[in-house]
N, C-alpha and C positions, 0 to 999 in steps of 0.2 A: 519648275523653280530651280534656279542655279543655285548647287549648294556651296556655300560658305568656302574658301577659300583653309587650306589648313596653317595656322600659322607658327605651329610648333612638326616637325617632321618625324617620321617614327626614328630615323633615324637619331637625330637630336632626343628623342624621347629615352632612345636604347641605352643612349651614352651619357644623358643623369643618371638614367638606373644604375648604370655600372658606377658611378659615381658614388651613387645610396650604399652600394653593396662594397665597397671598399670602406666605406665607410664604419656601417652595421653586420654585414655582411646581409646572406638571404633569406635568414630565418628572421631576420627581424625585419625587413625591407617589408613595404605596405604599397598598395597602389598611393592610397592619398600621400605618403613618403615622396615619392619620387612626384606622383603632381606637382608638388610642394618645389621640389627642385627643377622643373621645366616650365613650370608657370601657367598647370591646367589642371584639370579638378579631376578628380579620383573618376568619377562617374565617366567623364571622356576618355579614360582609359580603357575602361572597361569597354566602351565602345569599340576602342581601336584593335585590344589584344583579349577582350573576353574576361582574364580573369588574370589572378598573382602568375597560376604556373602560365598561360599563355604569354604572359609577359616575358618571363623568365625562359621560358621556350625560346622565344624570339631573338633574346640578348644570345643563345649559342646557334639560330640558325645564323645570326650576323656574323658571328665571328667565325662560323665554316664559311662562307661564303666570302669572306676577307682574307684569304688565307692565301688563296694567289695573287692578289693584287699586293700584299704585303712585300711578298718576294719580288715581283716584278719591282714593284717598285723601290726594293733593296735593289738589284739590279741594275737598274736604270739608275741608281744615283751612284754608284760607285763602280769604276772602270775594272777591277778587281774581282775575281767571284768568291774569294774566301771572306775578302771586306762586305760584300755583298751577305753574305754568309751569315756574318758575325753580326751585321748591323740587323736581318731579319729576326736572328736570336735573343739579339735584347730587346727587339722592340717591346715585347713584352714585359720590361720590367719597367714600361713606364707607369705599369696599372699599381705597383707596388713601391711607392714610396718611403713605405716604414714596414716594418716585421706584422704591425697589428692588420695592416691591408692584407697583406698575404694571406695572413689565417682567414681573412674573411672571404678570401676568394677560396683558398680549400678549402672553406667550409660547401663553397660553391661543386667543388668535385665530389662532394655524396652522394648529392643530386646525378652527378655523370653518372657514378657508380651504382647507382641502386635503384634508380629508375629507368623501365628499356627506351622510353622515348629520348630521355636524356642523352642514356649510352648511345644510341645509334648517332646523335649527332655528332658526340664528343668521338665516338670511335672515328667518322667519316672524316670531324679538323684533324685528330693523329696520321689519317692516310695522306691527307693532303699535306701537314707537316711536312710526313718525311720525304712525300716526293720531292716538295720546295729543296729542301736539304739535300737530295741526291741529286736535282736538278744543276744545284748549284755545285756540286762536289766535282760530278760529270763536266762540267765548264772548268773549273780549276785545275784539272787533269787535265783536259783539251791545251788550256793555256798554259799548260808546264810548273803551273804554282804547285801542284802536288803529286806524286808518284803514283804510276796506276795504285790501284786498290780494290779493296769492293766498298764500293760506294754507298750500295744498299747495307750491307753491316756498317758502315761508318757515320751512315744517317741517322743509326740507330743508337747509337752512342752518343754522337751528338745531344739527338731529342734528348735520354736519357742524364748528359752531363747539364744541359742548361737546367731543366725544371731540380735535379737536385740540388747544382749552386747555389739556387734562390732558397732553397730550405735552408742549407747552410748557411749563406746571408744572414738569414734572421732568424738561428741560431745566434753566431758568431757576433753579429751586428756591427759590424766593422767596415768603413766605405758603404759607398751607396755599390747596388744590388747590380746595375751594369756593369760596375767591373769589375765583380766579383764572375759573373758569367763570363765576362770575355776573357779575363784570366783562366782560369778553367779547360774553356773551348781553346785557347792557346795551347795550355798544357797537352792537351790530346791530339791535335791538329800537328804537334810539334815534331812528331817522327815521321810524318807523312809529305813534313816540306820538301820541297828541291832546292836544292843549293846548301850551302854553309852559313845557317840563319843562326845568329846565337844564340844559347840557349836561355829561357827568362830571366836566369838570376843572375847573369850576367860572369859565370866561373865558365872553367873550361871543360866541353864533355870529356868524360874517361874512354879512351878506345874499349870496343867488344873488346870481351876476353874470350878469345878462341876455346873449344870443347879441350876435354882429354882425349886419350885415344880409346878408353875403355867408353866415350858414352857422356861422362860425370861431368860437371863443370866447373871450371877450376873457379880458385880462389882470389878475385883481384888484389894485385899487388895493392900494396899500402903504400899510404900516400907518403912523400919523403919528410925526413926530420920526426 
């Protein structure tokens, strides 16, 4: 007998759940929940992923598994590898619309944190992060947009600058969450550029103040008037 045709796709199914979970976050998120927002019964869930954690399992092996096509596909749409860069970086803030989504998706990193099936995937999307991000940094160097560097320490600054932005975000709550990261990753990316790019705020940088001769570092002159 040919079985049935599926007409809802796990992937479609991943991406209400994450839906649910932004919403409620994971402690409250239910199979019949997310049926309810895909359009199929708690029971065929269970069929497809077993149980709440197989569910939830499945929603972080997708997003390891999206992690290089993300970049590529930053990539491919922008000629640029720092634009490339920047645009990989936010994508992620499309999952957080408002300060409350955030929390529900932290709420989702306990889970990383405190379960090993969890952590080992969540550790395997940070490896892939940061290659994405040094992949890209290596191309930005190549094409003169940035000064050598170490690219592996500056991957890691990166990761570390965007996911605090977004906390800051929604602390601060001010502007939506994209550009609040891409302001940020500016700021840090800023002394690494090539050329005489001006600096954010639109003033003029102060030259270095050269050392003393003992070591010490002097005092920059005061600004005039």
């Amino acid at each position: 007998m040919t079985p049935r045709p599926r007409t809802v796709s796990d992937g479609e199914i991943l991406e209400g759940a994450v839906r649910v979970i932004s919403r409620i976050g994971p402690g409250r998120l239910t199979l019949a929940r997310v049926g309810a927002e895909v359009g199929l019964s708690a029971a065929t869930l269970v069929q497809r992923f077993g149980s709440k954690r197989g569910l939830l399992l499945a929603i972080v092996e997708s997003a390891v598994g999206s992690v290089e096509r993300r970049f590529a596909a930053a990539a491919a749409a922008h000629g640029s590898p720092l634009e490339a860069l920047l645009a990989a970086a936010v994508e992620m803030t499309r999952y957080v619309a408002t300060p409350e989504e955030l929390a529900h998706h932290l709420a989702f990193l306990q889970l990383d944190l405190g379960d090993p099936d969890f952590h080992r995937l969540a550790l395997e999307h940070a490896r892939r992060t940061l290659a994405g991000y040094r992949g890209l940094l290596d191309a930005a160097v190549a094409a003169g947009e940035l000064a050598r560097c170490d690219t592996a320490a500056l991957a890691h600054a990166i990761d570390a600058v965007a996911g605090g932005s977004l906390i800051n975000w929604a602390i601060h709550r001010k502007g939506p969450a994209e550009a609040w990261v891409r302001r940020d990753l500016a700021t840090l990316l800023a002394p690494y550029r090539r050329g005489a790019a001006p600096p954010l705020n639109g003033s003029t940088p102060s030259p270095p103040v050269p050392p003393r001769p003992d070591g010490r570092r002097r005092r920059p002159p005061a600004p005039p008037g």
